[in-house]
OpenMM code with the backbone's topology and positions (N, CA, C; nanometers):
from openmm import Vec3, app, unit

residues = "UNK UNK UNK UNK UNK UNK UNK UNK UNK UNK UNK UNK UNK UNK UNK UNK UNK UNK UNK UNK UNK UNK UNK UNK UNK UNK UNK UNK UNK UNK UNK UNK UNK UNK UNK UNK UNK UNK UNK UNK UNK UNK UNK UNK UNK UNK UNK UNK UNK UNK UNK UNK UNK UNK UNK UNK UNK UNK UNK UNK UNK UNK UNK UNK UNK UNK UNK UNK UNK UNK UNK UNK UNK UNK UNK UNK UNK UNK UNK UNK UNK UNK UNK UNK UNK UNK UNK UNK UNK UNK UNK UNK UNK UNK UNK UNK UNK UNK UNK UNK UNK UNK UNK UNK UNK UNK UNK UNK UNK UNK UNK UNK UNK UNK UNK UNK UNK UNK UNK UNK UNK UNK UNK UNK UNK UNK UNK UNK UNK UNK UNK UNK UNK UNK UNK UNK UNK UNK UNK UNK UNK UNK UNK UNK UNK UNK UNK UNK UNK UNK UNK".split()
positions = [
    Vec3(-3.0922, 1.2648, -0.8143),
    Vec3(-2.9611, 1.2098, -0.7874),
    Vec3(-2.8945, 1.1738, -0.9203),
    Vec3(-2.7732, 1.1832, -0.9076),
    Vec3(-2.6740, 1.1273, -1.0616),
    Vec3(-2.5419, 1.0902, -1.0370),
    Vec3(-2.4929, 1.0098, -1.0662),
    Vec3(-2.3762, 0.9160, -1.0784),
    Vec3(-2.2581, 1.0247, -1.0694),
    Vec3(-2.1545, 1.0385, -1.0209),
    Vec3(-2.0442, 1.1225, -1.0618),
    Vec3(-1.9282, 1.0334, -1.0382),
    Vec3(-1.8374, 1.0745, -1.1458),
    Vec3(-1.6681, 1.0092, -1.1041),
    Vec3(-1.6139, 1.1093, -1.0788),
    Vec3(-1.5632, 1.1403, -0.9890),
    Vec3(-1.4608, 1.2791, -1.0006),
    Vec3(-1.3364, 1.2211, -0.9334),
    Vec3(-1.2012, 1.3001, -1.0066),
    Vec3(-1.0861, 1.2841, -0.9351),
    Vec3(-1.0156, 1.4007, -0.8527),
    Vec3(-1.0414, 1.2875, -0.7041),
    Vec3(-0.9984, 1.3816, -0.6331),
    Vec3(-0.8789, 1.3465, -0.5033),
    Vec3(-0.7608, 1.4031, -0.5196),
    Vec3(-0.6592, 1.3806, -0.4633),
    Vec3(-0.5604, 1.2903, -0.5288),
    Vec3(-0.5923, 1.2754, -0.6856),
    Vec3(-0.4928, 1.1606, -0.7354),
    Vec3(-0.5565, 1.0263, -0.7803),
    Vec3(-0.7266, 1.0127, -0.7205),
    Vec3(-0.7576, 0.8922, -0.6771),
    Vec3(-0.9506, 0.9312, -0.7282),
    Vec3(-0.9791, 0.8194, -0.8036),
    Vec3(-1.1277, 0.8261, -0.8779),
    Vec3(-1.2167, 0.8106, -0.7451),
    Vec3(-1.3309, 0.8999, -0.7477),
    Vec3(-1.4181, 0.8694, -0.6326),
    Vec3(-1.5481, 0.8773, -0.7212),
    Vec3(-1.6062, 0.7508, -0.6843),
    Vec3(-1.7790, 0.7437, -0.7034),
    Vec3(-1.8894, 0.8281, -0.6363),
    Vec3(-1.9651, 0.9189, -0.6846),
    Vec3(-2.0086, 0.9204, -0.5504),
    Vec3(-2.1846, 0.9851, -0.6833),
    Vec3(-2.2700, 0.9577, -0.5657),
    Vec3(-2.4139, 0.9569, -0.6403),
    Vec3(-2.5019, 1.0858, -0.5253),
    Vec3(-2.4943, 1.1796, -0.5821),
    Vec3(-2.5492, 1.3076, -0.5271),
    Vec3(-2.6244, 1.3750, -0.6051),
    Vec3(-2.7512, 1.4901, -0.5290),
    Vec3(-2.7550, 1.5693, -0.6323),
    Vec3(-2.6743, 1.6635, -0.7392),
    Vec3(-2.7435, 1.6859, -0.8661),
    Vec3(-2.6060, 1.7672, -0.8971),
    Vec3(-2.5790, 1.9295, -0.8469),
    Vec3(-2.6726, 1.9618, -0.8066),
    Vec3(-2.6779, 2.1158, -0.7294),
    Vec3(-2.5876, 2.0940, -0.6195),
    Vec3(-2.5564, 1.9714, -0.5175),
    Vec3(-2.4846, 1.9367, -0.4394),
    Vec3(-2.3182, 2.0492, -0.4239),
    Vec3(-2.3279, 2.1308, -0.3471),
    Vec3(-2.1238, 2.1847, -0.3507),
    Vec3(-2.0733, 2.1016, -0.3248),
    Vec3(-1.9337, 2.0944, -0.3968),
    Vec3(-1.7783, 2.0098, -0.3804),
    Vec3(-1.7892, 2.0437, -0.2361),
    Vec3(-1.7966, 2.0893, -0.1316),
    Vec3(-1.7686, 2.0911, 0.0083),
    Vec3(-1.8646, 2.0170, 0.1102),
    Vec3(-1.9121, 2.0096, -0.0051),
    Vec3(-2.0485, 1.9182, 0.1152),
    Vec3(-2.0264, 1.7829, 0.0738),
    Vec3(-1.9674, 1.7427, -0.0908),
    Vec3(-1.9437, 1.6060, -0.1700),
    Vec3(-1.8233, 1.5960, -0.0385),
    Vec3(-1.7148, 1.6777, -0.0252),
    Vec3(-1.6027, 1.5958, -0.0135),
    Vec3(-1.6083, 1.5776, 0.1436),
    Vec3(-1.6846, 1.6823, 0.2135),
    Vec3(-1.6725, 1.6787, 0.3794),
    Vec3(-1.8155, 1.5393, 0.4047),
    Vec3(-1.9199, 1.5181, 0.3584),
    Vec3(-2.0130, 1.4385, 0.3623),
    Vec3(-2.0173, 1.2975, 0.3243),
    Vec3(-1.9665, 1.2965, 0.2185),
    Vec3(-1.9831, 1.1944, 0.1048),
    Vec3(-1.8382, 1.0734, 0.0978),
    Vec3(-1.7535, 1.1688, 0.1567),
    Vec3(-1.6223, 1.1490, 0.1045),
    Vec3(-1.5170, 1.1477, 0.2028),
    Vec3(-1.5917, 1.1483, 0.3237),
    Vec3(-1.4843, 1.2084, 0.4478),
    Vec3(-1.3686, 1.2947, 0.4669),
    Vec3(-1.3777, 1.4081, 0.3654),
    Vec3(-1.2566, 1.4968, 0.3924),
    Vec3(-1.2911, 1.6384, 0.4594),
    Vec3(-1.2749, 1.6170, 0.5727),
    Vec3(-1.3224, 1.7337, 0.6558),
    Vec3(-1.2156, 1.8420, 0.6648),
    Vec3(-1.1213, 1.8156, 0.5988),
    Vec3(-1.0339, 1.9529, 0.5745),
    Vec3(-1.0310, 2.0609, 0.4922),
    Vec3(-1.1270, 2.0296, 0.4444),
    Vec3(-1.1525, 2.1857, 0.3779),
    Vec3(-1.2986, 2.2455, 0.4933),
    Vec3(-1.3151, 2.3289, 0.5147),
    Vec3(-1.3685, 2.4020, 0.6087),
    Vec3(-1.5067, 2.4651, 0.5409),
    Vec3(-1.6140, 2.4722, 0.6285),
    Vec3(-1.7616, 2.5564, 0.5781),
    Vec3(-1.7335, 2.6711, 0.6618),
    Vec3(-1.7095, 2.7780, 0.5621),
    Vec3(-1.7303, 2.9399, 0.6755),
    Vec3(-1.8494, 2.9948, 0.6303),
    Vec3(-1.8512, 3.0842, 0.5463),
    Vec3(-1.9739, 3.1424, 0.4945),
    Vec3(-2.0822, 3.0876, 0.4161),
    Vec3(-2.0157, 3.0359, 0.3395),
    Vec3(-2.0970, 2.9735, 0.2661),
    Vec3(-2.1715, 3.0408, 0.1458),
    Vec3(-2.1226, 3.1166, 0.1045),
    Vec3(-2.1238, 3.2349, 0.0028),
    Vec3(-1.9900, 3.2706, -0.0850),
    Vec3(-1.9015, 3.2173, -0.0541),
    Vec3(-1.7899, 3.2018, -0.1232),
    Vec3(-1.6570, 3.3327, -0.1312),
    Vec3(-1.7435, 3.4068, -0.0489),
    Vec3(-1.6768, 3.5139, 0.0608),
    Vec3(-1.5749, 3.5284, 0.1565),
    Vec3(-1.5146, 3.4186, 0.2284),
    Vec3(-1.4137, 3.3334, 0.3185),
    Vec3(-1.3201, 3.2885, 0.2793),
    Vec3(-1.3258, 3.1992, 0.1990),
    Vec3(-1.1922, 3.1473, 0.1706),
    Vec3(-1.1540, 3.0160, 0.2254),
    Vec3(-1.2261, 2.9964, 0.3389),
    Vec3(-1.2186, 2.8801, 0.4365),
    Vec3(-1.2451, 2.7465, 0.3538),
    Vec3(-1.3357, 2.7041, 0.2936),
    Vec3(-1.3610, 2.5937, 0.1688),
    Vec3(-1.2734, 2.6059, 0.0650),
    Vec3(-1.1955, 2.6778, 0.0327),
    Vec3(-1.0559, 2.6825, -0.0772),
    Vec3(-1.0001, 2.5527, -0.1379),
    Vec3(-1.0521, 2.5206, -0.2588),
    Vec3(-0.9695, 2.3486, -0.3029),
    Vec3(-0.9201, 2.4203, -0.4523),
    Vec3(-0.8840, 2.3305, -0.4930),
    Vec3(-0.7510, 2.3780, -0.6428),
    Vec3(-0.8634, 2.2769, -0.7052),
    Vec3(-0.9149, 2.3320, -0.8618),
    Vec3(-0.9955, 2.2632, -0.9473),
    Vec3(-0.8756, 2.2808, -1.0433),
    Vec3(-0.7938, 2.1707, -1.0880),
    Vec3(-0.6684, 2.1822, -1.1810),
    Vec3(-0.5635, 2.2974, -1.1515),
    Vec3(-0.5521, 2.2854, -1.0154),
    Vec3(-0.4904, 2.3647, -0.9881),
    Vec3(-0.4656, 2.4806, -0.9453),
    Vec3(-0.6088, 2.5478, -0.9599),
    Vec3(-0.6727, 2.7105, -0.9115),
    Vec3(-0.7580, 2.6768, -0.8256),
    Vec3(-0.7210, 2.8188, -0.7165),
    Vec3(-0.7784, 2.7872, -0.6090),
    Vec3(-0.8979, 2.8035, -0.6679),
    Vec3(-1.0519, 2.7707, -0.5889),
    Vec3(-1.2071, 2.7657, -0.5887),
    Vec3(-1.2262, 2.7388, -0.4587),
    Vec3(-1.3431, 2.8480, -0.4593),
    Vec3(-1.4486, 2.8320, -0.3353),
    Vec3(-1.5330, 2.7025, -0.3519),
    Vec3(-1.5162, 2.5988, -0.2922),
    Vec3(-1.5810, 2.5248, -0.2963),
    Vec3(-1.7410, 2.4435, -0.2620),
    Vec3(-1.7908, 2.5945, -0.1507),
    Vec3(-1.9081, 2.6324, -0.1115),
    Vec3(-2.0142, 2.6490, -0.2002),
    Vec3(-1.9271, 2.7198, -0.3290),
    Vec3(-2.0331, 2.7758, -0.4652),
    Vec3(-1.9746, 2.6986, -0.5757),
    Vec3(-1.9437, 2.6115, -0.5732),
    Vec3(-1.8982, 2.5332, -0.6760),
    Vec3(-2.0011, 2.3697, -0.6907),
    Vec3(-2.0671, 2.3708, -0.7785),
    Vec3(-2.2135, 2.2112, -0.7337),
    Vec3(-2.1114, 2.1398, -0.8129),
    Vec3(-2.1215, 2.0618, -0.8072),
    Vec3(-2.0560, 1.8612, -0.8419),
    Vec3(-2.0808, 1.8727, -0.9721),
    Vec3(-2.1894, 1.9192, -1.0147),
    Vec3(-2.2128, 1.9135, -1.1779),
    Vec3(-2.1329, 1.9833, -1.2582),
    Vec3(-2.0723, 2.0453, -1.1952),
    Vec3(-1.9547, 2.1927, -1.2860),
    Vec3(-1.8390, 2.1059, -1.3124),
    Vec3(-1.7881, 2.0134, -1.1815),
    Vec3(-1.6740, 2.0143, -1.2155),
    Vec3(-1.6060, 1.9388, -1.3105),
    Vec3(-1.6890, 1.8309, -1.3743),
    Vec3(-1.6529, 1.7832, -1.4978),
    Vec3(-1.5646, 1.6671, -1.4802),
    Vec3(-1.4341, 1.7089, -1.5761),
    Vec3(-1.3598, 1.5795, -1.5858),
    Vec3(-1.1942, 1.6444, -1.4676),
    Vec3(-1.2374, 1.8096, -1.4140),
    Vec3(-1.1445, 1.8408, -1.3659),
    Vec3(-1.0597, 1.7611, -1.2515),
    Vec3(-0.9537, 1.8250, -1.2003),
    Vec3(-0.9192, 1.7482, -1.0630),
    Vec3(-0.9234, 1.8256, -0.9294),
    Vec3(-0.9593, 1.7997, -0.8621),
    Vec3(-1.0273, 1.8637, -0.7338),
    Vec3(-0.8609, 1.8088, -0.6277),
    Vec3(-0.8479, 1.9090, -0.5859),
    Vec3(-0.7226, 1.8784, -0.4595),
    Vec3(-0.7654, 1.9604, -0.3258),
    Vec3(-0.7664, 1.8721, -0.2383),
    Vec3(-0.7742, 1.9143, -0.0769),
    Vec3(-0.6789, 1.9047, 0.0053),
    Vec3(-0.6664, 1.9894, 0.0948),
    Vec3(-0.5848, 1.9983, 0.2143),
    Vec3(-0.5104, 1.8655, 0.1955),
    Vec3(-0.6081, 1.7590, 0.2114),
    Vec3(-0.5519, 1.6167, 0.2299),
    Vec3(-0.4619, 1.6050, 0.1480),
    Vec3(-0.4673, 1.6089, 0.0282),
    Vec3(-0.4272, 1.5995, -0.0994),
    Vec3(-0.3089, 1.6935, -0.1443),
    Vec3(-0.2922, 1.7758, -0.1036),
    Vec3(-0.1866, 1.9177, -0.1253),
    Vec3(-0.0514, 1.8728, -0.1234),
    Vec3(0.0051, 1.7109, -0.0096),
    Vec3(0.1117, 1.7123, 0.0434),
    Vec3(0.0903, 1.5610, 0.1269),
    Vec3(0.1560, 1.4641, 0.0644),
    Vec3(0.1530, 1.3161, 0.1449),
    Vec3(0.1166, 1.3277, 0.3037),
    Vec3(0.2451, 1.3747, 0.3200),
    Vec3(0.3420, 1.4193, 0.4865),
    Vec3(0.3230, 1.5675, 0.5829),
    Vec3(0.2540, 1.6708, 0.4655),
    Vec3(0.2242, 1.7450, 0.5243),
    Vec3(0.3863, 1.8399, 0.4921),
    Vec3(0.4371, 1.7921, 0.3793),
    Vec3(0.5591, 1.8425, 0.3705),
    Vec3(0.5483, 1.9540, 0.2168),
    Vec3(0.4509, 2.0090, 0.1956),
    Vec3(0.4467, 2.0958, 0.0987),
    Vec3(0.5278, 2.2207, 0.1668),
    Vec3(0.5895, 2.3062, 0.0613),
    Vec3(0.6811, 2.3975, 0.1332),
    Vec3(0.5912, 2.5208, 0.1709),
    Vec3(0.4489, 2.5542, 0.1096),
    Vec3(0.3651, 2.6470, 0.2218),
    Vec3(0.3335, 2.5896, 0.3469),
    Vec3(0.2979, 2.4545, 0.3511),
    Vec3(0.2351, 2.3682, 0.4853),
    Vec3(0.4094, 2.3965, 0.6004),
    Vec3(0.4965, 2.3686, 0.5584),
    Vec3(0.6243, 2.4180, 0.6197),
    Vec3(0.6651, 2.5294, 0.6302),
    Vec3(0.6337, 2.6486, 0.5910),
    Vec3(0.6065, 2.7806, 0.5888),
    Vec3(0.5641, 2.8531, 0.7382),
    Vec3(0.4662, 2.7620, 0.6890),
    Vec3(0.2874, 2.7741, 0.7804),
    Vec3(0.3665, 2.7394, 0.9125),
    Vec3(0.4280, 2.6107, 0.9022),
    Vec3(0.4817, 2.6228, 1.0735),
    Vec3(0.5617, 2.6900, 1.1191),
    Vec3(0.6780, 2.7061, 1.0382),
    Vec3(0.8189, 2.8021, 1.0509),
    Vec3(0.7235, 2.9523, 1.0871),
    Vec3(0.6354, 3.0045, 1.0656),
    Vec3(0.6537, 3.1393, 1.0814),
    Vec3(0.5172, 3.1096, 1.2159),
    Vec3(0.4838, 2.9940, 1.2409),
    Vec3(0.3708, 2.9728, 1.3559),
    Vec3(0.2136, 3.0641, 1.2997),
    Vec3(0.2044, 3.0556, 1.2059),
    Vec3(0.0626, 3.1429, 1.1656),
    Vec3(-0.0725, 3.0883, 1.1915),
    Vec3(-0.1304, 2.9239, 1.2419),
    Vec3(-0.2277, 2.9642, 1.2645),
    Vec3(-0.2300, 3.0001, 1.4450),
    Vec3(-0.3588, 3.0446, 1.4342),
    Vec3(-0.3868, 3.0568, 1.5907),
    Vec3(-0.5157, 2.9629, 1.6244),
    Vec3(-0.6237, 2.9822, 1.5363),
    Vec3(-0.7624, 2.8655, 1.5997),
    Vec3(-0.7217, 2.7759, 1.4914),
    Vec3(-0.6844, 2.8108, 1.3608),
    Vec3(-0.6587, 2.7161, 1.2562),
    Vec3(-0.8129, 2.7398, 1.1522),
    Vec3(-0.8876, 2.7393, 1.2029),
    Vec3(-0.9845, 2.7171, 1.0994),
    Vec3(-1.0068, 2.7535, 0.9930),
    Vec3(-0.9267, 2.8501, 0.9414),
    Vec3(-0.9316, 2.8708, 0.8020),
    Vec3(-0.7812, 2.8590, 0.7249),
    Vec3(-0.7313, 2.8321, 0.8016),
    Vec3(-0.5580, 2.7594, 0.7848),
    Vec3(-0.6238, 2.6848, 0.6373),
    Vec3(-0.6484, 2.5757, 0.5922),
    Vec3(-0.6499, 2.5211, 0.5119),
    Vec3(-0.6841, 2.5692, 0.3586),
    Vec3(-0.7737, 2.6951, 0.3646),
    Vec3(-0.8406, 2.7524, 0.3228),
    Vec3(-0.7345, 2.8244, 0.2359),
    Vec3(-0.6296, 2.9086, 0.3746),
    Vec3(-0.5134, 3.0025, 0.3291),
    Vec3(-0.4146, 2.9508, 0.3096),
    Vec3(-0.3814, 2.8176, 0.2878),
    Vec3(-0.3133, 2.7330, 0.3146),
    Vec3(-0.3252, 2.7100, 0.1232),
    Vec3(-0.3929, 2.6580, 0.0748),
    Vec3(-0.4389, 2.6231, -0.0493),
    Vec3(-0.4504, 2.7317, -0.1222),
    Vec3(-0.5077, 2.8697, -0.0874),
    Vec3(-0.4904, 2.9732, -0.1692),
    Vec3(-0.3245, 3.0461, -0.1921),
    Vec3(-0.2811, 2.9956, -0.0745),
    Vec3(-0.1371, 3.0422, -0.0842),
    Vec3(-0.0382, 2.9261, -0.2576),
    Vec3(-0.0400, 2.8280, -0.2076),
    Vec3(-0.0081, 2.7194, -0.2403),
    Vec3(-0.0580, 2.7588, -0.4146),
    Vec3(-0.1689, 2.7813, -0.4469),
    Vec3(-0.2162, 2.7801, -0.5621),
    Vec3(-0.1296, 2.9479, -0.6488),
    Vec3(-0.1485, 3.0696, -0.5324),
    Vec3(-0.0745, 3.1742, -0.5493),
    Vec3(0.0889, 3.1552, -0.6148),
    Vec3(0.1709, 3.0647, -0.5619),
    Vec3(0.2849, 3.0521, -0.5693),
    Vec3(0.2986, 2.9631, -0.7257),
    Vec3(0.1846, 2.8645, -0.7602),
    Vec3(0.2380, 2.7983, -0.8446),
    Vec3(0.1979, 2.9283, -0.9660),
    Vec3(0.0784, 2.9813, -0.9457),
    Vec3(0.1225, 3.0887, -1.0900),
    Vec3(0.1950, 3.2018, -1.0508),
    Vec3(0.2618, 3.2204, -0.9618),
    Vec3(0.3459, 3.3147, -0.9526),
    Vec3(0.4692, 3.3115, -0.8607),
    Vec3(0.5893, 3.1964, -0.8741),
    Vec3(0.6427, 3.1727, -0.7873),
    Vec3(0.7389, 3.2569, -0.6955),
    Vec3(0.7236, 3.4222, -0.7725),
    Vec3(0.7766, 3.4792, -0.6638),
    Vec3(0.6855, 3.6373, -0.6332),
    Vec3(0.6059, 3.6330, -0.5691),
    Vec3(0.5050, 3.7683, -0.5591),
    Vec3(0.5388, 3.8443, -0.5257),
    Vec3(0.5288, 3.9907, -0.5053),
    Vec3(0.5517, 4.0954, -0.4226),
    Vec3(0.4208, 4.1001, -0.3415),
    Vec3(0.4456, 4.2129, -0.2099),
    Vec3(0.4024, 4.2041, -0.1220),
    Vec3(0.2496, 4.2276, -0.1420),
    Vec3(0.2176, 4.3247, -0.2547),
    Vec3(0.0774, 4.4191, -0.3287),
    Vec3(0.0527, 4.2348, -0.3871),
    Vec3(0.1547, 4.1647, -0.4547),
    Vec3(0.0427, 4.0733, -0.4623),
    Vec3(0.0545, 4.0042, -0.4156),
    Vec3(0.0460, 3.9283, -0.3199),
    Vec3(0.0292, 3.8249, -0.1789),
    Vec3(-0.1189, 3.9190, -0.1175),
    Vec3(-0.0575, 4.0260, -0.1035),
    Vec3(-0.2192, 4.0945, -0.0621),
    Vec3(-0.2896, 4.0916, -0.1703),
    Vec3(-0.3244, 4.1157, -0.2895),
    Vec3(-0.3947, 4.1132, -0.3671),
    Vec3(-0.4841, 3.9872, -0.3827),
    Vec3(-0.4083, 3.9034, -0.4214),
    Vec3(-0.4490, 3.7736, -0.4096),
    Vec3(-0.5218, 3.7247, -0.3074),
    Vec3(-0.4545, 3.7270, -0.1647),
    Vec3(-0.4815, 3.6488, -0.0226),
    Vec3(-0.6186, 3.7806, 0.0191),
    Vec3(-0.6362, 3.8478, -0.0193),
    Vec3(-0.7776, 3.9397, 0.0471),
    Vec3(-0.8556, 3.8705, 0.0444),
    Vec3(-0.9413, 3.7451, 0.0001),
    Vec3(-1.0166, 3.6914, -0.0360),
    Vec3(-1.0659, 3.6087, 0.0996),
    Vec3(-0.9317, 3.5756, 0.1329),
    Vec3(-0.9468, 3.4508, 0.2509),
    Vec3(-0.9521, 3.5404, 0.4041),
    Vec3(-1.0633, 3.5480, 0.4826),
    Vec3(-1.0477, 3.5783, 0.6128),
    Vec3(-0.9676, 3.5542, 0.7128),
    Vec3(-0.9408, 3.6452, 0.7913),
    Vec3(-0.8743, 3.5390, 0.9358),
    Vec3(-0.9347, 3.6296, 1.0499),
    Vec3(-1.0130, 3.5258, 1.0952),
    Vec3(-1.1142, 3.6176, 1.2222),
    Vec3(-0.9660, 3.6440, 1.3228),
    Vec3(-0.8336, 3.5582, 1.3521),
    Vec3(-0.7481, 3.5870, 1.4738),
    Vec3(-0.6714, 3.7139, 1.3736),
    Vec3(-0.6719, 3.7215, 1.2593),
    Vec3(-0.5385, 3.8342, 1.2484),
    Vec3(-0.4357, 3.7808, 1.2152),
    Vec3(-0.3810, 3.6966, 1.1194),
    Vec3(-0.2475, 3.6497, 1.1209),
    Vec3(-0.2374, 3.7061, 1.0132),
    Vec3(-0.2312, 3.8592, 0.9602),
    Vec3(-0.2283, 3.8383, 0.7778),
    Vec3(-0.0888, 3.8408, 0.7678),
    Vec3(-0.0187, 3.9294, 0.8815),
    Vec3(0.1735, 3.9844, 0.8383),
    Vec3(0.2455, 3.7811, 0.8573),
    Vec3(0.1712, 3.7174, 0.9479),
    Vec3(0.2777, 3.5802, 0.9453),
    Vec3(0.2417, 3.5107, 0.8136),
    Vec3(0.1117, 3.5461, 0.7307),
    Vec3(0.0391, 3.4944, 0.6600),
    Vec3(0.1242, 3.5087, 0.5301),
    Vec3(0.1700, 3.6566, 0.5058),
    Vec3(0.2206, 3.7053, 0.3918),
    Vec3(0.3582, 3.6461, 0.4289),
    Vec3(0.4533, 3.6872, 0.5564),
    Vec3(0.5986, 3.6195, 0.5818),
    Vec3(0.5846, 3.4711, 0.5565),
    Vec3(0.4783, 3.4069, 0.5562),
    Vec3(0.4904, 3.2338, 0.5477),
    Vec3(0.5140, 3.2289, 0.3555),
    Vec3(0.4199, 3.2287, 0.3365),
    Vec3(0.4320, 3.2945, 0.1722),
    Vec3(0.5623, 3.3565, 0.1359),
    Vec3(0.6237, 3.4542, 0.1594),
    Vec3(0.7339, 3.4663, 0.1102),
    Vec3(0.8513, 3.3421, 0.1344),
    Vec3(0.8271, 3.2844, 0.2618),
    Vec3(0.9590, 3.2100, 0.3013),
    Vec3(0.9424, 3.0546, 0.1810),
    Vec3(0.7551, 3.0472, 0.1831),
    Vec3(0.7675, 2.9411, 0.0666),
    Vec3(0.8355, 2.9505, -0.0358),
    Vec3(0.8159, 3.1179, -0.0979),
    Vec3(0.8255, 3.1013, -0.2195),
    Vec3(1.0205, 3.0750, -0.2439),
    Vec3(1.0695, 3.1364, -0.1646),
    Vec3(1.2224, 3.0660, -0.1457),
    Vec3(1.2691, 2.9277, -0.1473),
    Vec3(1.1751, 2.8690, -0.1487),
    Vec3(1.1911, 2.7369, -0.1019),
    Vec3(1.1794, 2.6317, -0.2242),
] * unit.nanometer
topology = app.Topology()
chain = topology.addChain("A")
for resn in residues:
    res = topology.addResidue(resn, chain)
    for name in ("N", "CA", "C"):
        topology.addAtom(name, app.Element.getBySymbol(name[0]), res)
């Protein structure tokens, strides 16, 4: 076990884990933020997706010991109100259907836009291949994404 400070969401969290421990198990276990999602667990999904300074990361394959002095942002964290202009996107074009990896694509989108605030379509796909969607939403997925990036 070892001591960690990490900042996450704006806000210093203590927390004493192993260091092999993933950021997804620190923040859904340790930390109560169950919005970032366990899919694979191989870092294959997309579903665990958090911004380490800002870039998206699989947070499945990412241990507590890596992340240093970085800043870790979650779902929670993305948007006070839920008023980030992908999270408003996301509703305007109705894209999830079970949701469960909403957060995932939600954060990879979000992270997409800040280094590239206006993509073409090759890259929204380029980028977003990463993140699954067992229902199929990729065309509301890419239209939510564009309507952000207007925004």
């Amino acid at each position: 076990m070892a001591k960690y400070s990490l900042k996450i969401n704006g806000k210093t969290q203590q927390i004493d884990v192993d260091p092999s421990t993933p950021i997804l198990w620190v923040l859904r276990d340790h930390l109560n933020l169950p919005g970032t999602k366990f899919g694979c667990g191989m870092a294959m999904c997309g579903a665990c997706t958090v911004h380490l300074d800002g870039n998206a990361v699989r947070s499945c394959s990412l241990p507590v010991s890596a992340v240093g002095k970085s800043s870790i942002t979650t779902i929670e964290g993305l948007s006070a109100k839920a008023d980030h202009p992908v999270q408003k996107a996301w509703l305007e074009h109705d894209v999830a259907q079970c949701g469960y990896c909403q957060s995932g694509q939600i954060m990879s989108a979000s992270a997409l836009l800040k280094s590239n605030p206006n993509p073409t379509d090759e890259e929204i796909d380029a980028y977003m291949s990463g993140n699954i969607c067992r229902c199929g939403t990729y065309l509301r997925i890419k239209e939510a994404i564009k309507t952000a990036a207007k925004k």
